[in-house]
PDB file with one MODEL, atoms N, CA, C and O in Angstrom:
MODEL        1
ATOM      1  N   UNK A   1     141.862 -33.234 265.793  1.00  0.00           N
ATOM      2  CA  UNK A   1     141.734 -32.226 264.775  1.00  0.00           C
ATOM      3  C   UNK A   1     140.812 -32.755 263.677  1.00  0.00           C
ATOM      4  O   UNK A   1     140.996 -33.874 263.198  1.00  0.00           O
ATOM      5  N   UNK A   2     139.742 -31.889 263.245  1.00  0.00           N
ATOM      6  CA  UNK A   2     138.933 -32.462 262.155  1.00  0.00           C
ATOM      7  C   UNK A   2     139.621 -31.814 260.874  1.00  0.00           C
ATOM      8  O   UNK A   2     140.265 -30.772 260.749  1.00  0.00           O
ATOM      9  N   UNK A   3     139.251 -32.817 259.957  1.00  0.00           N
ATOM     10  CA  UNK A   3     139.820 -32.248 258.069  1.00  0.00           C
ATOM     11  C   UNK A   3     138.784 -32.936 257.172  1.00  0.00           C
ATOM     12  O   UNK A   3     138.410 -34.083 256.929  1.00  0.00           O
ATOM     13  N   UNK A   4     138.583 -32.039 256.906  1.00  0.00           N
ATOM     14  CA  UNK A   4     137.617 -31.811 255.568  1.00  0.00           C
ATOM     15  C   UNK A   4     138.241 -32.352 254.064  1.00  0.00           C
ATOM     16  O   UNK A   4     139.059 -31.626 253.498  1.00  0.00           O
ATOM     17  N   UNK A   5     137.918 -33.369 253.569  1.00  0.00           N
ATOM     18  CA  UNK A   5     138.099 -33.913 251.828  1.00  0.00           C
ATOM     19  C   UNK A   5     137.290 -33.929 251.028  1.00  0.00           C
ATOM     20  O   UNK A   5     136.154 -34.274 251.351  1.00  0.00           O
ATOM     21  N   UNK A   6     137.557 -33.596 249.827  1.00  0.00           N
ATOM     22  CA  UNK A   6     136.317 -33.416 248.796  1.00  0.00           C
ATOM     23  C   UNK A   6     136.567 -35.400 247.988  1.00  0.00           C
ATOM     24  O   UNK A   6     137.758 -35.519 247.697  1.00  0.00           O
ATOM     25  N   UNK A   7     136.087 -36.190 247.786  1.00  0.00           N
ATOM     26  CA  UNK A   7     136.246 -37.194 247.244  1.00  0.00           C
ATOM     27  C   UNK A   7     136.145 -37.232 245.697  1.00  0.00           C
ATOM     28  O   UNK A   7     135.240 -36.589 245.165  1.00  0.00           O
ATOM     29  N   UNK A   8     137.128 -38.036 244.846  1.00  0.00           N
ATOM     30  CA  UNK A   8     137.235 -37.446 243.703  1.00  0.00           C
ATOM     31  C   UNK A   8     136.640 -39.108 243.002  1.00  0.00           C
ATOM     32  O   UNK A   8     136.970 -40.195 243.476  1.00  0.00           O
ATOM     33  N   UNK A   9     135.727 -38.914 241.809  1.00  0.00           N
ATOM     34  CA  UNK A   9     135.238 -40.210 241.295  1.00  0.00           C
ATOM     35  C   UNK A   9     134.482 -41.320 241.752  1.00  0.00           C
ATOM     36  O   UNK A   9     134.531 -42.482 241.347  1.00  0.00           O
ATOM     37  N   UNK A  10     133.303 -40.492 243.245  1.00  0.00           N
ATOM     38  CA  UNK A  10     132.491 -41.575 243.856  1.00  0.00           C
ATOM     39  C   UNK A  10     131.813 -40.405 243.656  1.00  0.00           C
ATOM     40  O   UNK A  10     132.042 -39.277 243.219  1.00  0.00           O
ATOM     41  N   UNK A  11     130.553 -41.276 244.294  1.00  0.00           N
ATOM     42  CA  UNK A  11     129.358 -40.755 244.337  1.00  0.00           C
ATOM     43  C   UNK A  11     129.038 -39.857 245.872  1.00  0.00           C
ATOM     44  O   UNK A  11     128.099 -39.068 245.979  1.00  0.00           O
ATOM     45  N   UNK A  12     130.071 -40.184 247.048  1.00  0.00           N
ATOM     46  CA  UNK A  12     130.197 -39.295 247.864  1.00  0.00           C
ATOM     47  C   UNK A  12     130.670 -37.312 247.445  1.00  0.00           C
ATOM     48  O   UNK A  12     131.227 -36.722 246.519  1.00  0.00           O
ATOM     49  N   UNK A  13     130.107 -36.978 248.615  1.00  0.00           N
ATOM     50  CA  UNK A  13     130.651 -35.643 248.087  1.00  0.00           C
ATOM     51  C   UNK A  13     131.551 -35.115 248.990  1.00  0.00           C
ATOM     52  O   UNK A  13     132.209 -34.132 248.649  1.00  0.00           O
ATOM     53  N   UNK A  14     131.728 -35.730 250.370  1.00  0.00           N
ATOM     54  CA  UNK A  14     132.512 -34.648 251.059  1.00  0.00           C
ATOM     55  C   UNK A  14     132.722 -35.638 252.188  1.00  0.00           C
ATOM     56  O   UNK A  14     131.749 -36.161 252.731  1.00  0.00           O
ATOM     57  N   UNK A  15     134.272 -35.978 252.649  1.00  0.00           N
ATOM     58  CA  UNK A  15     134.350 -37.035 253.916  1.00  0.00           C
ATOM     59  C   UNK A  15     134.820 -35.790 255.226  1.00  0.00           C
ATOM     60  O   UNK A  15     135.613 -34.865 255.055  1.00  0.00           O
ATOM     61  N   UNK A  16     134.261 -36.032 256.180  1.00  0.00           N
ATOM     62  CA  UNK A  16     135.064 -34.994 257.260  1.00  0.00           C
ATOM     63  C   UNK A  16     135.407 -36.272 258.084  1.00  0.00           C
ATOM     64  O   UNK A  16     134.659 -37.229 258.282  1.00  0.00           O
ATOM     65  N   UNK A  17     136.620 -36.108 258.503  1.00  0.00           N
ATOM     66  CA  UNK A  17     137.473 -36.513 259.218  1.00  0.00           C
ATOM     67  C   UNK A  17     137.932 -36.141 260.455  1.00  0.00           C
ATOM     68  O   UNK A  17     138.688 -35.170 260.418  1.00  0.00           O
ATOM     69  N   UNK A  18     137.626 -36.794 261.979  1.00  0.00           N
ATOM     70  CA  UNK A  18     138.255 -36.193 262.885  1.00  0.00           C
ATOM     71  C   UNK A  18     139.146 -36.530 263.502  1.00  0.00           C
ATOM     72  O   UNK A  18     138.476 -37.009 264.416  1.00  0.00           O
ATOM     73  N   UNK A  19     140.548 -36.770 263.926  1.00  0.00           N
ATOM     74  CA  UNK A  19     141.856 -37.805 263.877  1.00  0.00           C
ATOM     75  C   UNK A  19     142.230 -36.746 265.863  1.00  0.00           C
ATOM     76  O   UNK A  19     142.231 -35.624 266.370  1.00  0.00           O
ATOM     77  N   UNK A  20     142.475 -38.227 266.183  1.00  0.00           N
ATOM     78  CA  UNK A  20     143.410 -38.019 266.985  1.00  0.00           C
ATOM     79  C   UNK A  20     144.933 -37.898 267.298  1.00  0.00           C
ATOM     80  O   UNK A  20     145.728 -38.790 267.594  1.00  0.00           O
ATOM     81  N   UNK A  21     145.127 -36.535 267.152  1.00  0.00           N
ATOM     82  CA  UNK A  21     146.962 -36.656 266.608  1.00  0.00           C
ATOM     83  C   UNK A  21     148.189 -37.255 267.449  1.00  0.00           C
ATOM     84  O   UNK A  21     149.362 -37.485 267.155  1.00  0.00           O
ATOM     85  N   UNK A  22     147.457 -37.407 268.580  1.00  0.00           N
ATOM     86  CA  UNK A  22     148.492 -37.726 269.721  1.00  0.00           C
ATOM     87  C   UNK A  22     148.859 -39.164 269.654  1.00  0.00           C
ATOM     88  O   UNK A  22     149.963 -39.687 269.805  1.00  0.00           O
ATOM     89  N   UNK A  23     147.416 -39.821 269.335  1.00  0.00           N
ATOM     90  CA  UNK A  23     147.523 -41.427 269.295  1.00  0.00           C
ATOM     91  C   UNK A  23     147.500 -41.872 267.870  1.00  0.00           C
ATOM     92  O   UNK A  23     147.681 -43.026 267.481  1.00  0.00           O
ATOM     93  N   UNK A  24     147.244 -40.767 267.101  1.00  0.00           N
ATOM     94  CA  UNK A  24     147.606 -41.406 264.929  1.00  0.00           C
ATOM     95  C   UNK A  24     145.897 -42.410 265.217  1.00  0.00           C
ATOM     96  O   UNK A  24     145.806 -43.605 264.935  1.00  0.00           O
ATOM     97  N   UNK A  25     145.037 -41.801 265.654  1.00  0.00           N
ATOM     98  CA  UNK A  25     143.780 -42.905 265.399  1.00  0.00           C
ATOM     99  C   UNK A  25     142.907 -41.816 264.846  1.00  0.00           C
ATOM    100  O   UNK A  25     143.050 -40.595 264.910  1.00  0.00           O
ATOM    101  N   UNK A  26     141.837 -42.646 264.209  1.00  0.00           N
ATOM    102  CA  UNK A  26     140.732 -41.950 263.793  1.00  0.00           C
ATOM    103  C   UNK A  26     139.538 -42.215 264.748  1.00  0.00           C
ATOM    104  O   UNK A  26     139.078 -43.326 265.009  1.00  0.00           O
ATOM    105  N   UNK A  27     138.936 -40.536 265.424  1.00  0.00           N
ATOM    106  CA  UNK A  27     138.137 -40.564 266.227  1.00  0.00           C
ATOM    107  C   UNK A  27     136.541 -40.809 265.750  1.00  0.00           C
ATOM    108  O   UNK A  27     135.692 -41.347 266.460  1.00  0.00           O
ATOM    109  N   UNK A  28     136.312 -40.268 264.319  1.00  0.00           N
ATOM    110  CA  UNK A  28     135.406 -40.316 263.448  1.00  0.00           C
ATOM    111  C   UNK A  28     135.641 -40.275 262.220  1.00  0.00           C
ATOM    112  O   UNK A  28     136.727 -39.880 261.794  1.00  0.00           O
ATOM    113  N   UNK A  29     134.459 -40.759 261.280  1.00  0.00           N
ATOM    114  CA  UNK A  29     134.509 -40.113 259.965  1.00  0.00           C
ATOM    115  C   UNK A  29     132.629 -39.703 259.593  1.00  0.00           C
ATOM    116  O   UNK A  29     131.671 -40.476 259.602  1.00  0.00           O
ATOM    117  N   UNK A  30     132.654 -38.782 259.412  1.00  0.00           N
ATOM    118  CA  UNK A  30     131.457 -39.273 258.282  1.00  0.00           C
ATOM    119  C   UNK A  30     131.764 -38.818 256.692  1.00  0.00           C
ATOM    120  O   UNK A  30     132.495 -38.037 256.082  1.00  0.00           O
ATOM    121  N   UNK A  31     130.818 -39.731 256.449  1.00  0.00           N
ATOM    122  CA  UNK A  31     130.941 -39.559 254.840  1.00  0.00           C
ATOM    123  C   UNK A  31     129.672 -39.207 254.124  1.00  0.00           C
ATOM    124  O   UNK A  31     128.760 -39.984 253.842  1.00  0.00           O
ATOM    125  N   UNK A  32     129.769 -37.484 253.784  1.00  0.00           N
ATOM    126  CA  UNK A  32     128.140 -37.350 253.164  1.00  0.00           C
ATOM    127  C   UNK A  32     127.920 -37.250 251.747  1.00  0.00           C
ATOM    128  O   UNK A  32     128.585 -36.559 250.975  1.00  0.00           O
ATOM    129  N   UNK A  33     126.722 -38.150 251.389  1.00  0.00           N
ATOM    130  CA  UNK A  33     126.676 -38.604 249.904  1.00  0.00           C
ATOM    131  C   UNK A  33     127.056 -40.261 250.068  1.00  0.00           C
ATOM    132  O   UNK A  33     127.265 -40.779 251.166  1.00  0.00           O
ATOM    133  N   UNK A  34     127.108 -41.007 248.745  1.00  0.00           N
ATOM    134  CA  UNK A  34     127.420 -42.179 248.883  1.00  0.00           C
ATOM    135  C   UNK A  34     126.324 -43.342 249.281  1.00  0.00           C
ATOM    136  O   UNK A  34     125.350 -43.025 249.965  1.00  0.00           O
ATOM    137  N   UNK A  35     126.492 -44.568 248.878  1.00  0.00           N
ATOM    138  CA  UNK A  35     125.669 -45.079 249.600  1.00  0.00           C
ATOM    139  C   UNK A  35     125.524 -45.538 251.050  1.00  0.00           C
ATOM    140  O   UNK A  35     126.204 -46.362 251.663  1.00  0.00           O
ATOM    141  N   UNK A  36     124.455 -44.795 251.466  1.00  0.00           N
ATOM    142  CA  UNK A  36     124.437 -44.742 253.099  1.00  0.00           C
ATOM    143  C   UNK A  36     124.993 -45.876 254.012  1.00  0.00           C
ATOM    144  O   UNK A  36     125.800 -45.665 254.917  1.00  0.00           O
ATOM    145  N   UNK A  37     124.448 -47.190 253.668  1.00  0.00           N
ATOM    146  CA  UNK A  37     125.043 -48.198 254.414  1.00  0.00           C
ATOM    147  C   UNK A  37     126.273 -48.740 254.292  1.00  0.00           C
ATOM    148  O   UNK A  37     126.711 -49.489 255.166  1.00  0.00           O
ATOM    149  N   UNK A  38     127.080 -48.375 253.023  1.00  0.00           N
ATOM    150  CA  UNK A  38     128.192 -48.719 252.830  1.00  0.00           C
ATOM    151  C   UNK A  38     129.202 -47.831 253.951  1.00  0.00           C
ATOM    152  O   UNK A  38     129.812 -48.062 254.996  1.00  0.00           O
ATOM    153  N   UNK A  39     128.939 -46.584 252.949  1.00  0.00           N
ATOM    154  CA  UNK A  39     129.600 -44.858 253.939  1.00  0.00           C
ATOM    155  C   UNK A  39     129.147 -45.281 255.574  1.00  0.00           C
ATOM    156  O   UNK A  39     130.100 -45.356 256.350  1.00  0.00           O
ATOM    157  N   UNK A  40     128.170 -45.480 255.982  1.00  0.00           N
ATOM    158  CA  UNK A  40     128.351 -46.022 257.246  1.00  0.00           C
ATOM    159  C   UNK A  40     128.789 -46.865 258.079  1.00  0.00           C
ATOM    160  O   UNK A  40     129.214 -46.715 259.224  1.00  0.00           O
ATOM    161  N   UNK A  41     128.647 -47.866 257.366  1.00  0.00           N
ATOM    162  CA  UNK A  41     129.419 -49.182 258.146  1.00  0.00           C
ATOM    163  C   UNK A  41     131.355 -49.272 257.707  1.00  0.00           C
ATOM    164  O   UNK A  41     132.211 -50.068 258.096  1.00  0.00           O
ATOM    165  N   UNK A  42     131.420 -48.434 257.044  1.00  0.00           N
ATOM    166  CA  UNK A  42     133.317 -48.096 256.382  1.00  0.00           C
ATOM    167  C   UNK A  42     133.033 -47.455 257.837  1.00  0.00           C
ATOM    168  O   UNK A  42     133.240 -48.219 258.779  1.00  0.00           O
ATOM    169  N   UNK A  43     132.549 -46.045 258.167  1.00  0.00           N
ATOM    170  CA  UNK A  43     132.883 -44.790 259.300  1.00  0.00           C
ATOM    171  C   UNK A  43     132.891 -45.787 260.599  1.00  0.00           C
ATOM    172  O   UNK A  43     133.797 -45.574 261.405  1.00  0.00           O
ATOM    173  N   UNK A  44     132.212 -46.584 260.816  1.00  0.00           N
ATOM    174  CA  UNK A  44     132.084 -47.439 262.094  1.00  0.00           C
ATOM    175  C   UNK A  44     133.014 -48.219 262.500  1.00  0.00           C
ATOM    176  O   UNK A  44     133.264 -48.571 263.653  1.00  0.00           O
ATOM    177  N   UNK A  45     133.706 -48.580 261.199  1.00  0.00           N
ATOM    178  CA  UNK A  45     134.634 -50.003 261.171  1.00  0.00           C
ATOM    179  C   UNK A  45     136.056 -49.509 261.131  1.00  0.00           C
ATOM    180  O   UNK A  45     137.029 -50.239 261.315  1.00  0.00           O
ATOM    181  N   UNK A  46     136.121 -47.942 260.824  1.00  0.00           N
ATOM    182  CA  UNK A  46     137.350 -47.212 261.275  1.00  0.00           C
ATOM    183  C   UNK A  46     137.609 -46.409 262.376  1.00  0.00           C
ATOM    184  O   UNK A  46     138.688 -45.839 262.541  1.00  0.00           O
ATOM    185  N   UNK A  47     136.600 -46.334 263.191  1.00  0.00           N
ATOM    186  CA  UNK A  47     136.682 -45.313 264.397  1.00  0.00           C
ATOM    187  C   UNK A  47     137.903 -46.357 265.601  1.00  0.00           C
ATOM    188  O   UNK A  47     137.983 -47.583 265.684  1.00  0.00           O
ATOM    189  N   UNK A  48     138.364 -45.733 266.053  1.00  0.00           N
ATOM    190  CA  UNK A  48     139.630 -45.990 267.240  1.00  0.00           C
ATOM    191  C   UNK A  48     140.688 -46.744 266.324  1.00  0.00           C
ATOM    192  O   UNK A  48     141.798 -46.635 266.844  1.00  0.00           O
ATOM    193  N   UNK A  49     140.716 -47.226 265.541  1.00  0.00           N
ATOM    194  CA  UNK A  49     141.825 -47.671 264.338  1.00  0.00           C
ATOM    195  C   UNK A  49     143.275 -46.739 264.256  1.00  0.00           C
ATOM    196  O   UNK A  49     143.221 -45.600 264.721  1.00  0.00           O
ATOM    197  N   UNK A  50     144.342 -47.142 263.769  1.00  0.00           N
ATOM    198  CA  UNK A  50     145.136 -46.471 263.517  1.00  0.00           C
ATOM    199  C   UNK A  50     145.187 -46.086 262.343  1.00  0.00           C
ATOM    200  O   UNK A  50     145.390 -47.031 261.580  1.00  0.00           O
ATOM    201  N   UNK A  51     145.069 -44.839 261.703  1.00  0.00           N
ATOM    202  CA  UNK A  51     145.572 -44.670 260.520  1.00  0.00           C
ATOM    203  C   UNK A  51     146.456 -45.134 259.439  1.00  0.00           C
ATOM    204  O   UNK A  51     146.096 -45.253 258.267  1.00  0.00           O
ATOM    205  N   UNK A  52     147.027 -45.259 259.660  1.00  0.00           N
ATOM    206  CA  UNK A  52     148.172 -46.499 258.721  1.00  0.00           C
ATOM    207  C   UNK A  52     147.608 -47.983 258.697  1.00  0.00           C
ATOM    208  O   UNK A  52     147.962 -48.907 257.965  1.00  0.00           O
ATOM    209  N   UNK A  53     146.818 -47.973 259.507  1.00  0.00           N
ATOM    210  CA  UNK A  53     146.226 -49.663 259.114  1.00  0.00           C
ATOM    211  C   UNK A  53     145.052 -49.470 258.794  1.00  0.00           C
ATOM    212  O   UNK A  53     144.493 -50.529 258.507  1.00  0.00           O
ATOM    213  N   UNK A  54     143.963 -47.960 258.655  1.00  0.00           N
ATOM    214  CA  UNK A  54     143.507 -48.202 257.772  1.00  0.00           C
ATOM    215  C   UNK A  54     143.487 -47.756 256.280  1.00  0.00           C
ATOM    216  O   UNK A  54     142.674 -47.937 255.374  1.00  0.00           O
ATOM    217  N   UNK A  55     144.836 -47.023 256.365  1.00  0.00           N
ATOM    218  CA  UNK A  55     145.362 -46.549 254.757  1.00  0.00           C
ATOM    219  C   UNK A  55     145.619 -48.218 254.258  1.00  0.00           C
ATOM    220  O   UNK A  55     145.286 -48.473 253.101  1.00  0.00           O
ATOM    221  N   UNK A  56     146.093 -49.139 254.944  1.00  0.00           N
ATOM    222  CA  UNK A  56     146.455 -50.159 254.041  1.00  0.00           C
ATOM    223  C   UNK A  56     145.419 -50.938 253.847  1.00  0.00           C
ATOM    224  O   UNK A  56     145.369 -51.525 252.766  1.00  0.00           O
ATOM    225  N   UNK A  57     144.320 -51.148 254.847  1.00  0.00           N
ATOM    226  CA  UNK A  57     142.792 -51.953 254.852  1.00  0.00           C
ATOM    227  C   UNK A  57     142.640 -51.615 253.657  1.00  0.00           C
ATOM    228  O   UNK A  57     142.874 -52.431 252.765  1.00  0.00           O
ATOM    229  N   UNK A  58     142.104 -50.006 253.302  1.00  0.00           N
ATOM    230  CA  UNK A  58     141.331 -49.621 252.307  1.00  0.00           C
ATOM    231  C   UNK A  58     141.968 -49.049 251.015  1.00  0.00           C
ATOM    232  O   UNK A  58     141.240 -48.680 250.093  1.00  0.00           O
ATOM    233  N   UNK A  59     143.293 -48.973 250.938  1.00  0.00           N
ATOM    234  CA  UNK A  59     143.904 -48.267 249.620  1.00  0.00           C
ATOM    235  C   UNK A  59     143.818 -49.530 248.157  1.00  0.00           C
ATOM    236  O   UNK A  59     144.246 -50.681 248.064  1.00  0.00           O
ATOM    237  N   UNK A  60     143.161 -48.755 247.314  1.00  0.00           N
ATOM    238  CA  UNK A  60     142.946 -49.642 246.048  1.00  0.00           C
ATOM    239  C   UNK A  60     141.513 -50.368 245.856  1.00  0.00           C
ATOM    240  O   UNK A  60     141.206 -50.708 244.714  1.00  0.00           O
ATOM    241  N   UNK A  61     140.675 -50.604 246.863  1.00  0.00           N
ATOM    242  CA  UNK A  61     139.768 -51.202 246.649  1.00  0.00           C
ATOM    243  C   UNK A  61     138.747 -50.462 245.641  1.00  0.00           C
ATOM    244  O   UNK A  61     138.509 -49.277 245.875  1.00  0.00           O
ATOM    245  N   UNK A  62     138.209 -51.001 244.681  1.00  0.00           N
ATOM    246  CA  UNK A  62     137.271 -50.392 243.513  1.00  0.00           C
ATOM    247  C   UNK A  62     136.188 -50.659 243.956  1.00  0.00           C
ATOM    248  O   UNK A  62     136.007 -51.545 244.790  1.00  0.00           O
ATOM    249  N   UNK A  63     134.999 -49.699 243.311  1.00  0.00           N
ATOM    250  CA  UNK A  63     133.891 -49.529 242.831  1.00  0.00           C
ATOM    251  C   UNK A  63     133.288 -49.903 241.598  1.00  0.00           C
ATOM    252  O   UNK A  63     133.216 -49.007 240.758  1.00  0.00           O
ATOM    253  N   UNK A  64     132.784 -51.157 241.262  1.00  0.00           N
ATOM    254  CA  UNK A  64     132.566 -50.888 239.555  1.00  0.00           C
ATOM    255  C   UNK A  64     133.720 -51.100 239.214  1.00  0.00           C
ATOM    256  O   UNK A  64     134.704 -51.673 239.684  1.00  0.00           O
ATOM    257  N   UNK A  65     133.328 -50.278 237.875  1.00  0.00           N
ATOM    258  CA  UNK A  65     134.821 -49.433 236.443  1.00  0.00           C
ATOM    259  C   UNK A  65     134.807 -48.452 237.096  1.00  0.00           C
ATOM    260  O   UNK A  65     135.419 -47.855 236.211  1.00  0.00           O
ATOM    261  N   UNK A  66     134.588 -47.178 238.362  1.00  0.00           N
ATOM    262  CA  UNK A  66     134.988 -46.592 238.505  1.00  0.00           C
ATOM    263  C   UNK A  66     137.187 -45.958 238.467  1.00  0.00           C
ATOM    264  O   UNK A  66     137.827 -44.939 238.206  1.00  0.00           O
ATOM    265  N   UNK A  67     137.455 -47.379 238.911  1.00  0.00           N
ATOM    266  CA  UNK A  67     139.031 -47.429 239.728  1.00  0.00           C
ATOM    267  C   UNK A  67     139.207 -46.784 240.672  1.00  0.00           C
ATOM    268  O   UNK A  67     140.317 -46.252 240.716  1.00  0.00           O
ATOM    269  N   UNK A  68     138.156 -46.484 241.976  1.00  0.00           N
ATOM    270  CA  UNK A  68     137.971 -45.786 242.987  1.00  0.00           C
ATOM    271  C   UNK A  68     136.742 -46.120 243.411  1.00  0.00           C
ATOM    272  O   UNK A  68     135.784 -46.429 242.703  1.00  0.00           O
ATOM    273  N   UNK A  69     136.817 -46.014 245.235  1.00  0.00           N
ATOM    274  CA  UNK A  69     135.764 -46.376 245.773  1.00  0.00           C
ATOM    275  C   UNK A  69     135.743 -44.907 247.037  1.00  0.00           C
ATOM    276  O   UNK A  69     136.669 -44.140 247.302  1.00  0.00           O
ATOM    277  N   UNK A  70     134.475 -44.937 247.547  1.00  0.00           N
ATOM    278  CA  UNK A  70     134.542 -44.179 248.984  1.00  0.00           C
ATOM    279  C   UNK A  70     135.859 -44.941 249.887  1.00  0.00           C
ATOM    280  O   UNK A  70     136.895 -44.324 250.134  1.00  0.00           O
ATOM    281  N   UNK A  71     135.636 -46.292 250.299  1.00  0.00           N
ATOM    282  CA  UNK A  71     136.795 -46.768 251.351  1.00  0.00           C
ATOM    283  C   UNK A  71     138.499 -45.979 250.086  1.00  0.00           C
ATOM    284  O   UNK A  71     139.142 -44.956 250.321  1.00  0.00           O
ATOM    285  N   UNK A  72     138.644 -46.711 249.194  1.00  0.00           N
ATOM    286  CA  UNK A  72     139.779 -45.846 248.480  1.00  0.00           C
ATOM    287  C   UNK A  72     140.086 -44.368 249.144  1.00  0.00           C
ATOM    288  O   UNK A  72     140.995 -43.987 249.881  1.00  0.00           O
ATOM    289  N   UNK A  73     138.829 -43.628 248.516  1.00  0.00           N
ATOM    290  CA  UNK A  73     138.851 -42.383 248.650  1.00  0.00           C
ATOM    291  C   UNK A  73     139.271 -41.592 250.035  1.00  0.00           C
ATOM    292  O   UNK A  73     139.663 -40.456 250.303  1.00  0.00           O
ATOM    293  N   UNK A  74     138.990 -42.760 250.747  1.00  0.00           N
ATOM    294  CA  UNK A  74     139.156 -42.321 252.397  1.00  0.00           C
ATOM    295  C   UNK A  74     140.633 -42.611 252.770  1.00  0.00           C
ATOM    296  O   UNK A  74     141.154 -41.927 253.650  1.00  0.00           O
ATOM    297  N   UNK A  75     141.193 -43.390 252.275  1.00  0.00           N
ATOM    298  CA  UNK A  75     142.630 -43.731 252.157  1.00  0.00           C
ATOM    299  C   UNK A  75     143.456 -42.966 251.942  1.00  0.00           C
ATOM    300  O   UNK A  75     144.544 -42.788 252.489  1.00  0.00           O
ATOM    301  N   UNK A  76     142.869 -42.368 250.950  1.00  0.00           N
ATOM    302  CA  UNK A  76     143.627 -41.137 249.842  1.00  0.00           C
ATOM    303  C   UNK A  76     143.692 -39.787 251.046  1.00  0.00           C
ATOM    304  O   UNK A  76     144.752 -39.177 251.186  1.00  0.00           O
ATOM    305  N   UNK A  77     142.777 -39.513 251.654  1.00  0.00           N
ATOM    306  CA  UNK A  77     141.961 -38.436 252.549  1.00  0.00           C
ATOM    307  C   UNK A  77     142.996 -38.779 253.601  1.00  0.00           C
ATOM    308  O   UNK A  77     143.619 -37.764 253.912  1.00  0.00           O
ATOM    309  N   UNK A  78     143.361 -39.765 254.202  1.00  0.00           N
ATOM    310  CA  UNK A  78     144.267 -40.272 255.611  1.00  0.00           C
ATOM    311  C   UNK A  78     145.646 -40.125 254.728  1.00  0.00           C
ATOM    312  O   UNK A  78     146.387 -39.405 255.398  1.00  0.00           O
ATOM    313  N   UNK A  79     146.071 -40.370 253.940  1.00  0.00           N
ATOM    314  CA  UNK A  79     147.357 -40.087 253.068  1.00  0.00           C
ATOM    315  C   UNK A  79     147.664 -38.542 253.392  1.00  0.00           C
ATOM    316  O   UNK A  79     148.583 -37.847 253.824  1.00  0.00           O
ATOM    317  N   UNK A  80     146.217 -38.412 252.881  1.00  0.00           N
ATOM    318  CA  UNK A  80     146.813 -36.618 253.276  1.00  0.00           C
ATOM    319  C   UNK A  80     147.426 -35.833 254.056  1.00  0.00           C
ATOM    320  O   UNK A  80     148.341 -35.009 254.027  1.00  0.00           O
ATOM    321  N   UNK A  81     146.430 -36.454 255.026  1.00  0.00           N
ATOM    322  CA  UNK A  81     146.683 -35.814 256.648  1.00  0.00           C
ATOM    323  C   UNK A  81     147.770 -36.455 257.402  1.00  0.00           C
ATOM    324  O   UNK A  81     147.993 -35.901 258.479  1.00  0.00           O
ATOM    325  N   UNK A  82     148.435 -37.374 257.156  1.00  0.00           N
ATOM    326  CA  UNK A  82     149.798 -37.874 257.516  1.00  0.00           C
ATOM    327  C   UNK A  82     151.204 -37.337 256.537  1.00  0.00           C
ATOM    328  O   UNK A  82     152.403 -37.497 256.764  1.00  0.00           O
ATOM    329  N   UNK A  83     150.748 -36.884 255.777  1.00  0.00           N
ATOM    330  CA  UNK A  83     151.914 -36.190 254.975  1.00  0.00           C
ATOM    331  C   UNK A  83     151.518 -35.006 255.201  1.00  0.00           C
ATOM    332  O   UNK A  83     152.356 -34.459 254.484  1.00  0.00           O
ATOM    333  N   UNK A  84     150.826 -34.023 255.681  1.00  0.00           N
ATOM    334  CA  UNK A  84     151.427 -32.881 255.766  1.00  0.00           C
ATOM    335  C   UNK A  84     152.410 -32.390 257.190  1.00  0.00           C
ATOM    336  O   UNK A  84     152.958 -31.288 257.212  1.00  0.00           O
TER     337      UNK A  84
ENDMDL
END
């Protein structure tokens, strides 16, 4: 199933997400906006992963003074989609 997140306090604008529900993995991500090689090599380094390990890889990691990063933001985005 793909899901759509708007990212709040990066410079990304929009992560789509496509999760495999049967196995709790992430089949893809992309992330558009952001800086490209970062947003890319995060989407690469989470594909076949389990969700819960990479909510914990990436939850909290900063940007700057932002107090949020894209990997954060993507955390936040997999939070989602396991709680509803």
């Amino acid at each position: 199933m793909q899901y759509t997140y708007t990212p709040k306090g990066t410079c990304s604008k929009q992560m789509i997400i496509d999760i495999d529900e049967v196995n709790e993995t992430i089949k893809s991500v992309k992330i558009v906006g952001g800086c490209p090689g970062n947003t890319v090599g995060v989407s690469k380094l989470v594909e076949g992963r389990k969700i819960k390990d990479v909510i914990e890889m990436l939850k909290g990691i900063p940007c700057g003074m932002k107090g949020t990063s894209c990997p954060d933001q993507l955390s936040k985005a997999l939070e989602e989609i396991i709680n509803k």
